[in-house]
C-alpha positions as CSV (number, residue, x, y, z in Angstrom):
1,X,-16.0,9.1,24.1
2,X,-18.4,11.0,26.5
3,X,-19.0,14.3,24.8
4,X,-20.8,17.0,27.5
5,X,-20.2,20.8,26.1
6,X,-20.0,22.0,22.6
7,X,-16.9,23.4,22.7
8,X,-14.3,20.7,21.9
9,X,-10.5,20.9,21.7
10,X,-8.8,17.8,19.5
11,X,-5.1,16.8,20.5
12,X,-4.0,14.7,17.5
13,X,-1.0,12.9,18.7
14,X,1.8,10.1,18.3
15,X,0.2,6.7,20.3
16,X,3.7,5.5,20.8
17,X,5.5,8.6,22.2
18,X,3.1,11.1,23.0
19,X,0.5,9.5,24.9
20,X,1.3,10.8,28.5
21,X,1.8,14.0,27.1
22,X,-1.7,14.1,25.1
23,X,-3.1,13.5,28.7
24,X,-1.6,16.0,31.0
25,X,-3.0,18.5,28.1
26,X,-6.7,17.3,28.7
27,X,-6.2,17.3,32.2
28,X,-4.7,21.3,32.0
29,X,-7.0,22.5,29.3
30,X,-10.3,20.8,31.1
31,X,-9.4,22.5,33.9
32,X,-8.5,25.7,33.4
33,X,-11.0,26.2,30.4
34,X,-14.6,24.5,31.5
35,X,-16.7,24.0,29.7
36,X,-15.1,22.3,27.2
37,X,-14.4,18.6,26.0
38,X,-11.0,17.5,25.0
39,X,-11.3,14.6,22.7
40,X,-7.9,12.6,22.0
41,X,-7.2,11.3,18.8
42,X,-4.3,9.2,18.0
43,X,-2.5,8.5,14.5
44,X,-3.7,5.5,14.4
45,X,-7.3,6.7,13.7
46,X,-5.7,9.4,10.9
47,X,-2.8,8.1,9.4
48,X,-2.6,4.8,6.9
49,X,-1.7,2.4,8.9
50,X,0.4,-0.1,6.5
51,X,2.5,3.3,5.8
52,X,2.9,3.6,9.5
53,X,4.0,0.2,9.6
54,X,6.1,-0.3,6.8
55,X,8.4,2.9,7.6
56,X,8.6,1.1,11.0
57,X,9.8,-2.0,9.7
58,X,12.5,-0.2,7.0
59,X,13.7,2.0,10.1
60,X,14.3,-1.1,12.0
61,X,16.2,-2.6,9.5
62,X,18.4,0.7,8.8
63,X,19.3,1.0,12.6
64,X,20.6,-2.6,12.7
65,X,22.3,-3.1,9.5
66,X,22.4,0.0,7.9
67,X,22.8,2.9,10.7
68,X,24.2,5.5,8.0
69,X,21.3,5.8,5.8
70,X,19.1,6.2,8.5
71,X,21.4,9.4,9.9
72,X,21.6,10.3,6.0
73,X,18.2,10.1,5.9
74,X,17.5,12.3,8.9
75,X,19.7,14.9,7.2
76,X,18.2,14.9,3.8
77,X,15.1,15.3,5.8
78,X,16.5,18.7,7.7
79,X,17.6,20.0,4.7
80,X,14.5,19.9,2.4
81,X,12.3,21.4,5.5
82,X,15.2,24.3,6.0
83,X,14.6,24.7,2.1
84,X,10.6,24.9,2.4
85,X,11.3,27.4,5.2
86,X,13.1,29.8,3.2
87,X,11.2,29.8,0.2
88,X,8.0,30.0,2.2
89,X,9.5,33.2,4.5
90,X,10.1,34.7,0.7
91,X,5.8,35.0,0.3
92,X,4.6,35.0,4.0
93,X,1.1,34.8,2.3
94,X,1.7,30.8,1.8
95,X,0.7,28.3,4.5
96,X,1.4,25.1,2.9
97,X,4.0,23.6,0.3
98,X,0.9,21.4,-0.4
99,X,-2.3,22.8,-0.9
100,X,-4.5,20.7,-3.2
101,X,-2.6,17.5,-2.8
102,X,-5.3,15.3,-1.0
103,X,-4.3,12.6,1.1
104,X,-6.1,10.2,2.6
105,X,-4.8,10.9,5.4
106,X,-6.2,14.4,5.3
107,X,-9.9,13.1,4.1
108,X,-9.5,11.4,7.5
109,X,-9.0,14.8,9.4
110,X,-11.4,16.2,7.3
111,X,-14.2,13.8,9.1
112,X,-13.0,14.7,12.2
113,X,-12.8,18.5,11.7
114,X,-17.1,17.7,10.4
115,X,-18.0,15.7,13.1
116,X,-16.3,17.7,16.1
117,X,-16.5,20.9,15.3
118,X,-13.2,22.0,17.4
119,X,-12.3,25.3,18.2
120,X,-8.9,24.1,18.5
121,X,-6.9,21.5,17.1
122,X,-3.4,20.5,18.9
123,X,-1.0,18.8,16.8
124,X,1.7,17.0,18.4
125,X,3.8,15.7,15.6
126,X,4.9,17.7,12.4
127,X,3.0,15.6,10.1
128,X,0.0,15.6,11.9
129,X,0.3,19.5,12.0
130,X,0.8,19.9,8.3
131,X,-2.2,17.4,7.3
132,X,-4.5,19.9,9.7
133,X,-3.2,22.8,8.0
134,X,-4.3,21.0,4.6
135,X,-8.0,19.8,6.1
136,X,-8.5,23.6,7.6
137,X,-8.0,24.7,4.8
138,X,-10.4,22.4,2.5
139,X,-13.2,22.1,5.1
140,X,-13.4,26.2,5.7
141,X,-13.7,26.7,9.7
142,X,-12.7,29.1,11.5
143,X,-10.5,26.2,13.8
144,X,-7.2,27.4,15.3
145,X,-4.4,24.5,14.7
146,X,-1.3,24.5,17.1
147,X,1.8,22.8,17.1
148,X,2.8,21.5,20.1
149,X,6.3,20.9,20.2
150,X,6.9,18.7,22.8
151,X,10.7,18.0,22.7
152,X,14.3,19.6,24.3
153,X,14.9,20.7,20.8
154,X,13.3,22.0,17.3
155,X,12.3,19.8,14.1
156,X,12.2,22.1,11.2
157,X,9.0,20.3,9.9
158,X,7.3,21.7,12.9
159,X,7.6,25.4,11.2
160,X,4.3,25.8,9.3
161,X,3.5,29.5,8.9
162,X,-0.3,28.4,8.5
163,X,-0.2,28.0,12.6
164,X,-2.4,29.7,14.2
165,X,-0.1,29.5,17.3
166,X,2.6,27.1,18.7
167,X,3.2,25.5,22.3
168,X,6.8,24.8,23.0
169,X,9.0,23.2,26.1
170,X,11.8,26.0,26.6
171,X,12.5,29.5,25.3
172,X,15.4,28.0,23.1
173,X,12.7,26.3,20.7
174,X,10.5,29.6,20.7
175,X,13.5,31.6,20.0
176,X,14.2,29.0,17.3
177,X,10.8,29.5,15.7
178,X,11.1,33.1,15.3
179,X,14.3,32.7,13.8
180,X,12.5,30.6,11.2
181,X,10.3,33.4,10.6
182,X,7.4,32.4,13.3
183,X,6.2,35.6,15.3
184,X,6.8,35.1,18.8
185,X,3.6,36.9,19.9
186,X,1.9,33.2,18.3
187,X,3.9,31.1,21.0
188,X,3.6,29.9,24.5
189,X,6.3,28.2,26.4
190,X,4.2,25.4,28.6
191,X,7.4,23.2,29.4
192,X,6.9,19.6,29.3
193,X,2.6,18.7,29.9
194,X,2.9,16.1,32.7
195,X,1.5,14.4,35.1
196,X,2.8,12.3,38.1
197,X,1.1,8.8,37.8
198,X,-0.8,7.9,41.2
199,X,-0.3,4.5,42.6
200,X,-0.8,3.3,45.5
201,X,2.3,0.5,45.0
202,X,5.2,1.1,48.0
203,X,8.6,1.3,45.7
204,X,9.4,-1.8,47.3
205,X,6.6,-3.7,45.9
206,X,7.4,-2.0,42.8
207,X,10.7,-3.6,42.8
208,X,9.6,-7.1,43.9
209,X,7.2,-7.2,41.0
210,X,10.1,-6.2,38.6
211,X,12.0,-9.1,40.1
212,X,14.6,-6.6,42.2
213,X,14.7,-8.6,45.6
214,X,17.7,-6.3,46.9
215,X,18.3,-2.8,48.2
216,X,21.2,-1.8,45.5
217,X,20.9,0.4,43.1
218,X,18.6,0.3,40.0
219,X,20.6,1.3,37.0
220,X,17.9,1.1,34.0
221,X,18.9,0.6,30.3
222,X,16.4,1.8,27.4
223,X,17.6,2.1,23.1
224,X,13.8,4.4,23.1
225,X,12.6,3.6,19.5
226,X,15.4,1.8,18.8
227,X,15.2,-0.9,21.3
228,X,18.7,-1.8,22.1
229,X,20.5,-2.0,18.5
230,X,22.3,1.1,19.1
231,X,23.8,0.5,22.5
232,X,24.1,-3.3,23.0
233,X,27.7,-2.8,23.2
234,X,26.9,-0.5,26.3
235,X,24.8,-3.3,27.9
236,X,26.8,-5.8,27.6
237,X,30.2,-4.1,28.7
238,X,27.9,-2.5,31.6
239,X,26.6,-7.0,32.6
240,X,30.1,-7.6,32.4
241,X,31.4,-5.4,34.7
242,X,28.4,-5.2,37.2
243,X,29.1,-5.0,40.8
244,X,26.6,-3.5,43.1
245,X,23.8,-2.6,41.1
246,X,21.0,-4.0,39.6
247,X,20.2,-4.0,36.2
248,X,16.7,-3.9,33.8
249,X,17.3,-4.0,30.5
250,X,14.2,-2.5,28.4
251,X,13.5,-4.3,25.4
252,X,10.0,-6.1,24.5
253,X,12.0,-8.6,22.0
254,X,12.0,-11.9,22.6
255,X,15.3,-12.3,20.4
256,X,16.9,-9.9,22.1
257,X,16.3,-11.1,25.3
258,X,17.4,-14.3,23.9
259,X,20.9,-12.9,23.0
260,X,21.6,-10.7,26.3
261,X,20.6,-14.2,28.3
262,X,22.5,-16.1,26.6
263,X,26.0,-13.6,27.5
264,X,28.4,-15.0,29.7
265,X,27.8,-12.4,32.0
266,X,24.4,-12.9,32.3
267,X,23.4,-13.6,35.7
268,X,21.2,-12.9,38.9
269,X,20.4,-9.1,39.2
270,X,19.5,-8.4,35.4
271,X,16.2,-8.5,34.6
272,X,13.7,-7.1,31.4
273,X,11.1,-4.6,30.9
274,X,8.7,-4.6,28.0
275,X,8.8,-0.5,28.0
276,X,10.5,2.0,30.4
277,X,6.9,3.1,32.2
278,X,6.7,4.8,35.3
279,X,7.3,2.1,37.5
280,X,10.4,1.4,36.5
281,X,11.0,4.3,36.7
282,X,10.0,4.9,40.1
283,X,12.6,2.9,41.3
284,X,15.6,3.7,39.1
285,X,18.6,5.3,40.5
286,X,20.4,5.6,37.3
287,X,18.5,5.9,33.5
288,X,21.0,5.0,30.5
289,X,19.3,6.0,27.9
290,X,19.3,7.7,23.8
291,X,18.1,11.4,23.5
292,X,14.2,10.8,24.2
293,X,13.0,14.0,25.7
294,X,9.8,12.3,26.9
295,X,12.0,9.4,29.0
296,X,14.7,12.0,30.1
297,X,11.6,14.6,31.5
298,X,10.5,11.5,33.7
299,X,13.7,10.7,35.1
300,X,13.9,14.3,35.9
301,X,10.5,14.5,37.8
302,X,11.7,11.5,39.8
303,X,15.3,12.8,40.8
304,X,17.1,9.7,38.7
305,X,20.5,11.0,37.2
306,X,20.8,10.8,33.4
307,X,23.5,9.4,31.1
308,X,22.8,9.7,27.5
309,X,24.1,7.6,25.1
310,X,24.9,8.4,21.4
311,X,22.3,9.7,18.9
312,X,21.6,9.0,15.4
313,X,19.0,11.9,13.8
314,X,19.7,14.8,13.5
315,X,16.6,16.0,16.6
316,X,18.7,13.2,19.0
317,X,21.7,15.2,18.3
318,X,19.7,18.6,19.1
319,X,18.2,17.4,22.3
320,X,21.3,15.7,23.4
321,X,23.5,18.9,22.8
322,X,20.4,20.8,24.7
323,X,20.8,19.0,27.5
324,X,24.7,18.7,27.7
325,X,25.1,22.1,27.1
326,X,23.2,22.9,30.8
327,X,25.0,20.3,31.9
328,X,21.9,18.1,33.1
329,X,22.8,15.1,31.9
330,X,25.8,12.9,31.5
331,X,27.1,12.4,27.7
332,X,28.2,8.7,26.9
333,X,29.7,8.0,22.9
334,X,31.2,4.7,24.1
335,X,30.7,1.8,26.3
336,X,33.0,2.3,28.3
337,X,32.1,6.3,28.4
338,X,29.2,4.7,29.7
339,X,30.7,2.2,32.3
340,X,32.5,5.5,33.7
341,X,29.9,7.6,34.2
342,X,27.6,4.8,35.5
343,X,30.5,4.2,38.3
344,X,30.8,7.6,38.6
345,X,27.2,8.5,39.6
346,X,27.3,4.9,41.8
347,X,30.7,5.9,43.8
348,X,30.2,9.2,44.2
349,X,27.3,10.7,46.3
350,X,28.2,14.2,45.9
351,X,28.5,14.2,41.8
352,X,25.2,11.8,41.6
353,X,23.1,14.3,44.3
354,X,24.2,17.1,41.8
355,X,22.9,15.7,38.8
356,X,19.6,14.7,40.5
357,X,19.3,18.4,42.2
358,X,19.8,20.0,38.4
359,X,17.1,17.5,36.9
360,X,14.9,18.1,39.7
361,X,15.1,21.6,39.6
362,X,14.6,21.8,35.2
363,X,11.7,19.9,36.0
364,X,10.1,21.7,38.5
365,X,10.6,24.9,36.5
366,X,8.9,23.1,32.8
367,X,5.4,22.5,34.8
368,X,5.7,26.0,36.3
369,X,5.6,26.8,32.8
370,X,2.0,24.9,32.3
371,X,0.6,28.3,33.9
372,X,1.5,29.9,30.5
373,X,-1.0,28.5,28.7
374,X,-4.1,30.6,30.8
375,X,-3.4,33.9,29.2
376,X,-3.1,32.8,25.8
377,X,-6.1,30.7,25.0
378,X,-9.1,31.5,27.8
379,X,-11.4,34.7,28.0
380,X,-14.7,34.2,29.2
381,X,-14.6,30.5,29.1
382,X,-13.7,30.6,25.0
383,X,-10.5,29.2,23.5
384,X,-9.5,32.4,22.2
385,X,-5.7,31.8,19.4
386,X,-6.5,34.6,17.5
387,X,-5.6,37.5,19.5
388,X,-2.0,37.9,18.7
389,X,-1.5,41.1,20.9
């Protein structure tokens, strides 16, 4: 970590789904807001790790054998944060639903509040929002912590009326937070922070080193944090009537490898990758994919039509209906929804150049947006949250 100013900005954020994102926000603060260091933290450094994994391994098990408690659980989840809301709005002079309740977890960002001094903390996950709240509060700084909520649609756990401030993707999640009581004075629509990877790899040499040794199309199947338990139906029904397309199935288990190789179907033309990253990306045509707003954003940078496949929480169905509703993506429920619409974008130029042209076009507008967070954080070279007017 090379440290070179005193002024530091900390991005806490999720290793597994926010990393790109963490990024293009060092790369837009350092640049617009020199000097200053932005020193990334992920939550494996402030989180308990066996928690971390354990709640892994029990949502694993849930999405394969047991789908409804996770959706149940989702719901349960909405509903006690919706509840925390309202009784908070009732005394706006209450940050926290958890002052004096230290975790060690928040002993962790504690040490790093001590040893960095930030002037602002970024938060890109509720929890790691609420936990800064908690360590503000205990260590006594004048640091201003922001939620940056980096998805098509709201979590409720995001709304902490302790924020100092709040960066958000579109104007439907600001206008969500002030309807949870946030003032909208305290938030900035930045769109999605991105940044176009630079290689120097010809798209053809990106597809011989993915095993694509044709010029069809590249239709690209990823089940985000699911894997693929919740739309192996879709994959196999979409091996089984395959034409002219390729197909890369994204999944980094070997047993699942195992099963779709072992299909009847299964033949030249369908290949793996260990995680959807921009390569693959780079030379889809086609991304099947569940409501991930981070996966959905690329495909839109890169002019690759969307079809989205069925949710299970209760965000997935909030970012799904987000993007459905301005008609950017395609909505699949079954596999053969998803066979259709597949075929559909394949054998049909004019409906698959319309869907690229509307991604294209949302995404070029979200990093427009990136120019929205000058005005609210920079005078005179320091990181200024507290001016409200």
């Amino acid at each position: 970590m090379d440290i070179r100013w005193n002024k530091h900005v900390v991005i806490l954020y999720d290793k597994d789904r926010d990393d790109k994102v963490a990024e293009a926000l060092r790369f837009y603060i350092e640049h617009e807001f020199e000097p200053c260091d932005v020193v990334l933290i992920d939550n494996v450094a402030y989180t308990n790790r066996l928690v971390d994994v354990t709640t892994t391994a029990v949502q694993r098990f849930a999405v394969r054998h047991a789908r409804g408690i996770l959706k149940a659980a989702s719901e349960r989840s909405e509903k006690r944060n919706l509840q925390r809301i309202m009784e908070q709005n009732k005394d706006r002079n209450s940050t926290t639903g958890e002052d004096g309740k230290h975790k060690s977890e928040v002993t962790r960002i504690v040490n790093i509040l001590k040893r960095l001094d930030p002037v602002v903390m970024i938060c890109t996950t509720p929890y790691a929002l609420r936990m800064s709240l908690m360590a503000k509060k205990i260590v006594g700084k004048p640091v201003h912590v922001i939620g940056a909520v980096t998805d098509f649609a709201l979590d409720p756990a995001f709304v902490q009326f302790g924020a100092d401030g709040y960066f958000v993707e579109n104007p439907e999640v600001k206008q969500k937070l002030i309807h949870y009581g946030i003032e909208g004075e305290r938030i900035s629509v930045i769109g999605m922070p991105s940044l176009m990877s630079e290689n120097e790899m010809s798209v053809a040499d990106k597809k011989k080193a993915l095993g694509v040794s044709n010029d069809l199309p590249v239709v690209v199947v990823d089940g985000g944090p699911y894997g693929t338990d919740t739309i192996r139906e879709d994959i196999v029904t979409l091996m089984r009537n395959r034409k002219d397309y390729n197909l890369i199935i994204i999944t980094s288990n070997k047993a699942t490898k195992r099963y779709y190789m072992e299909q009847p179907d299964f033949s030249a033309g369908i290949t793996f990758g260990d995680k959807l990253d921009d390569n693959i990306l780079d030379i889809a045509d086609i991304l099947v994919t569940v409501p991930s707003s981070k996966n959905v954003f690329g495909a839109f940078m890169r002019g690759v039509s969307v079809v989205v496949a069925k949710s299970v929480t209760n965000l997935e169905h909030d970012v799904r209906r987000y993007l459905v509703k301005r008609a950017l993506v395609i909505p699949s429920r079954t596999p053969e929804e998803t066979l259709f619409a597949v075929d559909e974008l394949l054998n049909e130029p004019e409906r698959e150049q319309e869907f690229r042209l509307r991604g294209e076009t949302y995404a070029a507008m979200s990093l427009q947006d990136i120019a929205n967070i000058t005005p609210k954080i920079a005078v005179d070279g320091v990181l200024k949250i507290e001016n409200k007017s």
